[in-house]
N, C-alpha and C positions, 0 to 999 in steps of 0.2 A: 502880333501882326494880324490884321483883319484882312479875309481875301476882298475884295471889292466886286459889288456884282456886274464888272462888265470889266473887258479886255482892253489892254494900250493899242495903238497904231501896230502893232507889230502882230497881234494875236498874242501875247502873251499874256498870263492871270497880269490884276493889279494889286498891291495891297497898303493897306495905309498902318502905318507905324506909329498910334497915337492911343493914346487909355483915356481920352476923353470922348465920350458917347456925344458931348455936344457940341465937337467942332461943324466945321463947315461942310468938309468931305463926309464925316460919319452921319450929319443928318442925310445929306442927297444922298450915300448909298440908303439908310433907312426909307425912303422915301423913293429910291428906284426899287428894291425891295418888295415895298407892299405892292408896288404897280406891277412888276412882274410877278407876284403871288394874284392877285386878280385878274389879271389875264390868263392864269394859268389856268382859274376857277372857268371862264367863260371858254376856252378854249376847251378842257375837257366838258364841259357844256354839249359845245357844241360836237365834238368827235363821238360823246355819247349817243347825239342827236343821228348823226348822220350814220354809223352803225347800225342804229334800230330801224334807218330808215332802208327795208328791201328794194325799193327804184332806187337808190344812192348809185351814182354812176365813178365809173373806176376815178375821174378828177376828181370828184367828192371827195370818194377817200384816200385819195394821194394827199388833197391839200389839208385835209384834219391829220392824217398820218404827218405831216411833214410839220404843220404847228406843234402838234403833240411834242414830239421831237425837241423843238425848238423850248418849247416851255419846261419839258423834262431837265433840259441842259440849264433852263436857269434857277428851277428848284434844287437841282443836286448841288449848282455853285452856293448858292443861297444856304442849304444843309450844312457845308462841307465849314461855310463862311463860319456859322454857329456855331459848327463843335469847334470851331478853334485851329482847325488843320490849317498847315501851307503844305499846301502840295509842290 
């Protein structure tokens, strides 16, 4: 079972039930995947940025804090997807 990198309507994980790398659903998750690994690259980017910057004002870094976050949550899915867990 592969977790899929994004939630059904309910909030619950999804997972797809298939040993083919080249269906339909396993490329788009491959392919949601890389795009949330690049976002996650410009997003620590940018929180790098705005930390180093001493005028950074508290909205600054609430909303690099709050992406970070957010990108953290789709690299760990993403990790968890790789080694093979169902959580």
């Amino acid at each position: 079972m592969r977790l899929l990198p994004w939630a059904g309507a309910d909030g619950k994980p999804c997972y797809l039930s298939s040993d083919n790398p080249d269906s339909l659903i396993s490329r788009l998750a491959d392919d949601v995947e890389a795009a949330q690994l690049a976002s996650a690259e410009q997003v620590l980017a940018g929180a790098r940025a705005v930390l180093g910057d001493p005028k950074a004002g508290e909205s600054a870094v609430r909303f690099a804090l709050t992406r970070a976050v957010e990108s953290l949550g789709d690299v760990l899915r993403i990790a968890v997807s790789r080694r093979g867990e169902t959580r």
